[in-house]
C-alpha positions as CSV (number, residue, x, y, z in Angstrom):
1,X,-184.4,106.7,178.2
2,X,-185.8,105.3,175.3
3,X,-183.2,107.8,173.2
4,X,-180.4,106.4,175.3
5,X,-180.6,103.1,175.2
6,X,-182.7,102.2,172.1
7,X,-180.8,104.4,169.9
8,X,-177.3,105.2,171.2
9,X,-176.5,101.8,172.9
10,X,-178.7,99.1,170.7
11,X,-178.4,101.4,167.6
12,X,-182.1,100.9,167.0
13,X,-183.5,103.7,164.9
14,X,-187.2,103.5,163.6
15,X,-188.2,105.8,160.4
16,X,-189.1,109.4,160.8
17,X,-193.6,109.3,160.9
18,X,-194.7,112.4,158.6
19,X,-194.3,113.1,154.6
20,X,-191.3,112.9,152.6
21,X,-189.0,109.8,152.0
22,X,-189.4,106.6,154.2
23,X,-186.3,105.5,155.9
24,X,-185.2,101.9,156.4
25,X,-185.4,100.7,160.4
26,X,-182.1,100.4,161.7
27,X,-181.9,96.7,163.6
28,X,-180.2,96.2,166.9
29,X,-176.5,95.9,166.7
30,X,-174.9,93.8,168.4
31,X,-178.1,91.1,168.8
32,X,-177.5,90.4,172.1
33,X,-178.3,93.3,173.2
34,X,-181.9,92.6,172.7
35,X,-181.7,89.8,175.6
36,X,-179.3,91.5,178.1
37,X,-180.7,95.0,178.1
38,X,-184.3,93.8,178.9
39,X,-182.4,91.4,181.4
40,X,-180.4,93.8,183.4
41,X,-183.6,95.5,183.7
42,X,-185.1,93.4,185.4
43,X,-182.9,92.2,187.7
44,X,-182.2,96.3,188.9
45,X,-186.0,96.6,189.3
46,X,-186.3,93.8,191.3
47,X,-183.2,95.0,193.3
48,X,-185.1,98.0,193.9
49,X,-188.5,96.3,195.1
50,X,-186.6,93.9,197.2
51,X,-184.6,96.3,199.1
52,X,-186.6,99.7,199.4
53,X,-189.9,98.8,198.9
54,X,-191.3,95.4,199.6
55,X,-195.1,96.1,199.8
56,X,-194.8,96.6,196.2
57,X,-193.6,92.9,195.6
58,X,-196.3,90.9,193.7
59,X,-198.0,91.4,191.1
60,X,-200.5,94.2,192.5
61,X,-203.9,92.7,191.8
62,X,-205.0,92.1,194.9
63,X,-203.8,95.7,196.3
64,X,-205.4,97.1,193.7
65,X,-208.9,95.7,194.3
66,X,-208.7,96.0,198.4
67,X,-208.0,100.0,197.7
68,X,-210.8,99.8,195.3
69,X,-213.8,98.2,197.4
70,X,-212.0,99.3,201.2
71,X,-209.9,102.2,200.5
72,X,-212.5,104.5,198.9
73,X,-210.8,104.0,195.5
């Protein structure tokens, strides 16, 4: 995903890590990219929580402390 969609759609490239010659990042192209992607993101996850699983709404906290001390972990 991050392939797709970092690279091919945003056109954001960071250097090659290892030896040889550093390469210059590549920036985000168009800009606005950087806010809609993120955006659209969002709204489809919360799409998805609203309509097939809405026990997983909220942040989690709680539901991860009452499995911790009830559930047995």
């Amino acid at each position: 995903m991050i392939r797709y969609v970092l690279g091919d759609l945003m056109h954001l490239h960071m250097p090659p890590t290892g030896e040889g010659r550093p390469q210059p990042v590549t920036y985000p192209w168009p800009w606005w990219l950087v806010l809609l992607v993120p955006t659209l993101g969002g709204l489809v996850s919360g799409l998805i929580v609203f309509s097939l699983g809405p026990e997983a709404e909220g942040h989690g906290t709680d539901a991860m402390i009452r499995a911790f001390h009830r559930g047995g972990g």
